[in-house]
C-alpha positions in Angstrom: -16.8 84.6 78.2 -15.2 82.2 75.5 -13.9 84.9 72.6 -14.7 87.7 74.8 -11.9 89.6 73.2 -12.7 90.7 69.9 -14.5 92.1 66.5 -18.0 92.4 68.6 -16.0 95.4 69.8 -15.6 98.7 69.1 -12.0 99.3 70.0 -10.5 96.1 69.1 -12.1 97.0 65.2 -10.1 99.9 65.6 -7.1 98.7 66.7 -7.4 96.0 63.9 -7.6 99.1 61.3 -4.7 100.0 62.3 -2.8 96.4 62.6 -4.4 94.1 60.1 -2.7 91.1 60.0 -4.2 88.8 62.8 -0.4 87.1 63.2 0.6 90.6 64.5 -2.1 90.9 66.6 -1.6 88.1 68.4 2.1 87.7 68.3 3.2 91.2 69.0 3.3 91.7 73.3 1.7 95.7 73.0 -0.9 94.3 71.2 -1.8 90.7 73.1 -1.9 92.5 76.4 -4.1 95.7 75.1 -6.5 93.5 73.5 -6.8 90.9 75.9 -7.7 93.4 78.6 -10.1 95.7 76.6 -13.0 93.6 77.6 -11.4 93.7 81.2 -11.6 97.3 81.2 -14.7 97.5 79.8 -16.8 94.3 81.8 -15.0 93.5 84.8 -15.1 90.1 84.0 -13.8 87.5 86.7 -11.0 86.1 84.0 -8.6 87.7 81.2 -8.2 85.5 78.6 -4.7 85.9 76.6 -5.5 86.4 73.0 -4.5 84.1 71.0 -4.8 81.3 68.6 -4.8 77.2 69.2 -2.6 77.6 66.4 0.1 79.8 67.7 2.4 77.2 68.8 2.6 75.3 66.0 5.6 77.4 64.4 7.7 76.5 67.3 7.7 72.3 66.5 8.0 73.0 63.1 4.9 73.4 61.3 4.0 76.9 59.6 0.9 78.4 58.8 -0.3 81.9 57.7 -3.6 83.0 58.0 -5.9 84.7 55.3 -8.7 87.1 55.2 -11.4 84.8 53.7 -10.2 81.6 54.5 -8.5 81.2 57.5 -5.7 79.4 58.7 -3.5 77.5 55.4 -0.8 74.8 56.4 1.6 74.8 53.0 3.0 71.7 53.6 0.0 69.2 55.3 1.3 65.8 56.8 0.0 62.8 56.0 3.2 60.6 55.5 6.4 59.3 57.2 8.0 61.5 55.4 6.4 64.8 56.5 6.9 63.6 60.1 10.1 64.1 60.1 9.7 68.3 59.8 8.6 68.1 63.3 11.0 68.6 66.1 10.2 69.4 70.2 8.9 72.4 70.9 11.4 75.3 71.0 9.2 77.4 73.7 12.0 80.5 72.9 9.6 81.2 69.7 6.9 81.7 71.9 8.2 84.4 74.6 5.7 86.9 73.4 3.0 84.7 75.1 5.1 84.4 78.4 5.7 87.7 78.6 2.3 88.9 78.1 1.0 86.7 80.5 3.5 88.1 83.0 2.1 91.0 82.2 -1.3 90.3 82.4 -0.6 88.9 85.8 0.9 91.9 86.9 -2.0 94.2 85.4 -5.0 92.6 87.0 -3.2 91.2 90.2 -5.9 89.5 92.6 -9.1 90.9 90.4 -9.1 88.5 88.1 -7.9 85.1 86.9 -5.6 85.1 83.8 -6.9 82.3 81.9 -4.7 80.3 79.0 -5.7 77.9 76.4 -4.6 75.1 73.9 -5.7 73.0 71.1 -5.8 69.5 71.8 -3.9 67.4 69.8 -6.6 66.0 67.7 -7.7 69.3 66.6 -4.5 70.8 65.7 -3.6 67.6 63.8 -7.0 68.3 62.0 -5.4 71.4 60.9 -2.1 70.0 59.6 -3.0 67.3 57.9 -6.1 68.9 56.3 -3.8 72.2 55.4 -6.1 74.2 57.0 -10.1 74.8 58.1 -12.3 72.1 56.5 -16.1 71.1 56.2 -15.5 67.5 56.2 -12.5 66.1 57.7 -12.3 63.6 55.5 -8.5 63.2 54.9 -7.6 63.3 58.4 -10.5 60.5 59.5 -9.4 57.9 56.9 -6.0 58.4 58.0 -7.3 56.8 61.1 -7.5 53.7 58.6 -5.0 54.2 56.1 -1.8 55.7 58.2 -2.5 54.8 61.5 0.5 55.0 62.4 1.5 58.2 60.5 -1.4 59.5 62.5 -0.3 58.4 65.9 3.0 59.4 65.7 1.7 63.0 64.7 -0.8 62.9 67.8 1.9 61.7 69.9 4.5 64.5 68.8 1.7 67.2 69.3 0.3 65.7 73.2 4.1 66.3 74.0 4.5 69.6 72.5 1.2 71.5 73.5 1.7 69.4 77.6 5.5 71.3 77.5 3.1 74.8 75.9 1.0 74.3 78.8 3.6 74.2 81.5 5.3 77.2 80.0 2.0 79.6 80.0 1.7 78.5 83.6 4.8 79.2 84.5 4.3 82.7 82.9 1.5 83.5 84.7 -1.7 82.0 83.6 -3.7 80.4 86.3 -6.3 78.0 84.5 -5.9 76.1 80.9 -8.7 75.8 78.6 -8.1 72.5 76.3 -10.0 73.3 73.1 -11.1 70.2 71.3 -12.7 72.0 68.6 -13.0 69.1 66.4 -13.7 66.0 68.8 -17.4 66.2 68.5 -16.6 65.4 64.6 -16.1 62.3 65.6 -18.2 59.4 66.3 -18.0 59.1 70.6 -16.3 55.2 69.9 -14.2 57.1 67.5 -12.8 60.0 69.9 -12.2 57.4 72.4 -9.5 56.1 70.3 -8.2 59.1 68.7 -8.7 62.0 70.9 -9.2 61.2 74.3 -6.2 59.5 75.3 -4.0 62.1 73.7 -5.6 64.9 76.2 -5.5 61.8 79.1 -1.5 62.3 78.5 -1.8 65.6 78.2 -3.6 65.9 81.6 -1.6 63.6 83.5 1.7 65.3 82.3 0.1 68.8 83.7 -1.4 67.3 87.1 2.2 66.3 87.7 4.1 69.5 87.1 1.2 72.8 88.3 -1.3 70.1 90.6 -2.6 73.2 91.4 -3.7 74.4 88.0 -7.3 74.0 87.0 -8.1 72.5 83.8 -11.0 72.8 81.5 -11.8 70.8 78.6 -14.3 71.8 76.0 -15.5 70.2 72.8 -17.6 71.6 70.4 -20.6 69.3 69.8 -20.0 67.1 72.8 -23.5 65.8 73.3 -22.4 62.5 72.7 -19.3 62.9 74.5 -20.2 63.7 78.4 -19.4 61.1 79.9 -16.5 60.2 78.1 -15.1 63.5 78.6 -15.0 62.9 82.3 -12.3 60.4 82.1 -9.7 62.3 80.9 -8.8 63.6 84.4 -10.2 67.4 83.7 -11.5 69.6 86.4 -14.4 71.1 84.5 -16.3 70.1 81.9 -17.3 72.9 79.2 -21.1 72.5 77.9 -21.6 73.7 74.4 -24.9 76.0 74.2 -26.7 72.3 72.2 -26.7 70.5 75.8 -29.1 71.5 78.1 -27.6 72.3 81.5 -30.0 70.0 84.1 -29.7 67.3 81.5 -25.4 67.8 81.5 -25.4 67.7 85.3 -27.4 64.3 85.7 -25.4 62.9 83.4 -21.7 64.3 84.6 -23.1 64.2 88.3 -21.9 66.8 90.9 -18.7 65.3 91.1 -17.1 67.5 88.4 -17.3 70.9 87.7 -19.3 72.4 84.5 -18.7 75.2 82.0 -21.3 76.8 80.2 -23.2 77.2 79.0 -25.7 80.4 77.5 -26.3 80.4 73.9 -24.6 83.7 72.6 -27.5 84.2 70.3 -29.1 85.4 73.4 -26.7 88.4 73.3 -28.8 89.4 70.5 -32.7 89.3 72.7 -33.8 91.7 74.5 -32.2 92.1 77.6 -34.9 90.6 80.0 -34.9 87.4 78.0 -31.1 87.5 78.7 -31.6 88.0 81.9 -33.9 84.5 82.5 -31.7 82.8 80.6 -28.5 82.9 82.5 -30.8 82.6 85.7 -32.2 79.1 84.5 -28.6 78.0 83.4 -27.5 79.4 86.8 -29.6 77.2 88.7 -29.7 73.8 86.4 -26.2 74.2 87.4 -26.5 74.2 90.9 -25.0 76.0 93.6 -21.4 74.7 92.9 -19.1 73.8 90.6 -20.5 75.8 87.9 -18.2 78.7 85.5 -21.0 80.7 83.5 -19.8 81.1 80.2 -21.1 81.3 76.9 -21.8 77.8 75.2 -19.3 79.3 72.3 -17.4 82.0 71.3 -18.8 85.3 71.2 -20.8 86.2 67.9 -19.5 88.9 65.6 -21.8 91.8 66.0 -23.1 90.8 69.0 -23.9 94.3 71.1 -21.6 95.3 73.9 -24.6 96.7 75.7 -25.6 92.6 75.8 -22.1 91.9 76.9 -22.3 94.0 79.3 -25.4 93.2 81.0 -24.4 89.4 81.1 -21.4 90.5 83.0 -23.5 92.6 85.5 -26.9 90.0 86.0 -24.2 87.6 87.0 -22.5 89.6 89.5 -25.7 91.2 91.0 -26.6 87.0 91.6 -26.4 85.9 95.5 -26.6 82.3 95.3 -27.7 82.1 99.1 -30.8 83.8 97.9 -31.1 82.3 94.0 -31.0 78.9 95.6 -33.2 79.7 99.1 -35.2 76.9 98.8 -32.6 74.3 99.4 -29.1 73.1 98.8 -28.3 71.8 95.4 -29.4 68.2 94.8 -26.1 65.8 94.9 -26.2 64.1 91.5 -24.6 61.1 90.5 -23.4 60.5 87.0 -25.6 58.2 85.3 -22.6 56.5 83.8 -19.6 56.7 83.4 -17.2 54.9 80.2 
């Protein structure tokens, strides 16, 4: 479940009394590995997600941030010219131990009964971040650079496809066993637009990976991809994450059963009663079909949401035997309707 560590719970709110600042939280090994595994302990969820941030790395190539209470992440010094470019330098992956080392851990501490899952930002999204100096409405700076310093731009994406590819090698290395790409930002584009800006960045990205771990699954996920399915399928991903605005039988005729989907239960659900719930995940279950599908959430987990509702997603899903859910036939083979 995307965000499935975190302020919905009870112990991580008091564990953040106690450590406040969110760059300790998720920099400090004690506290990545006890967080990360409080929902483990408390769900038995098939995966362990490392907490963390997409922008974690970014320190290590040379761009600082802090983050504050009210509003989020700042970037002091934003780039947006030739000049700025040349504060970047390759990743140094020493800066970033306490994420391999947690990740051993995490290894270690669930063993075969679970997956340890990383992730990453892809390079448009993290660029939106440093040019923009931080969380924006608009992305208006960073889009007309796409017209004004193209090649300021490129150079950035460029720099950042090589630096979060080397971050994804070294979390696999450490331990994790499947990479979530977060394109947070992409489905702020226009689709023709995040064909030229976006997609071929995590195209590198994914071919750099598939050459080094083959074995590595990777997911990509953009929030707002509606317009994006199809497109999404050429980057050379495993699976395909659904936000909750796609409906699931309309996602699978249009990515076919060829690729594997994420996805994809509103989390305002969490917050029904827990027999509406309960038909919910069943209908995205079998839109789905009877493989290839990850349940997840079609988004993070909402603050507040109730750990009672948490806790029955975990436990309708694992009570499902898909032998029986899909008796009345095998899943229909679907071919994409396109593909661009």
């Amino acid at each position: 479940m995307m965000r499935q560590a975190g302020r919905y719970m009870a112990a991580y709110r008091k564990l953040a009394e106690k450590y406040p600042s969110f760059r300790e939280r998720s920099e400090t090994v004690d506290l990545i590995v006890e967080i990360s595994l409080q929902p483990w302990r408390a769900f038995q969820p098939d995966g362990v997600i490392i907490f963390s941030d997409i922008l974690t790395p970014l320190p290590a190539f040379g761009v600082p941030f802090e983050i504050e209470e009210v509003k989020g992440p700042i970037i002091p010094s934003p780039i947006f010219s030739t000049e700025g470019l040349k504060k970047l330098h390759p990743i140094d992956l020493e800066k970033l131990q306490f994420v391999g080392e947690s990740l051993r851990i995490l290894r270690n501490e669930v063993g075969e009964k679970a997956a340890v899952l990383g992730f990453v930002g892809a390079p448009w999204t993290l660029a939106t971040y440093i040019v923009e100096g931080g969380s924006t409405r608009t992305y208006t700076a960073v889009k007309s650079m796409c017209h004004t310093a193209p090649n300021v731009l490129k150079a950035l994406l460029s720099h950042l496809t090589q630096a979060i590819s080397d971050y994804i090698i070294f979390q696999v290395n450490s331990g994790a066993q499947c990479i979530q790409i977060f394109d947070s930002w992409g489905g702020q584009l226009p689709p023709n637009v995040w064909e030229q800006w976006s997609k071929p960045y995590i195209k590198q990205m994914v071919s750099s990976i598939k050459k080094e771990c083959p074995q590595i699954p990777l997911v990509l996920y953009v929030n707002g991809n509606g317009g994006l399915l199809e497109r999404m399928t050429g980057t050379g991903v495993d699976v395909i994450g659904l936000d909750w605005t796609v409906d699931m039988a309309d996602g699978r005729r249009r990515l076919g059963s060829k690729i594997s989907v994420q996805g994809n239960v509103d989390p305002a659900y969490l917050f029904s009663p827990l027999p509406v719930l309960t038909d919910e995940i069943h209908r995205v279950v079998r839109c789905a079909g009877r493989r290839g599908h990850i349940l997840n959430l079609g988004h993070g987990v909402l603050v507040k949401t109730p750990e009672e509702a948490v806790a029955h997603f975990f436990d309708v899903v694992k009570s499902l035997n898909y032998d029986k859910f899909f008796e009345s036939g095998a899943a229909e083979e679907l071919e994409p309707v396109g593909q661009l």
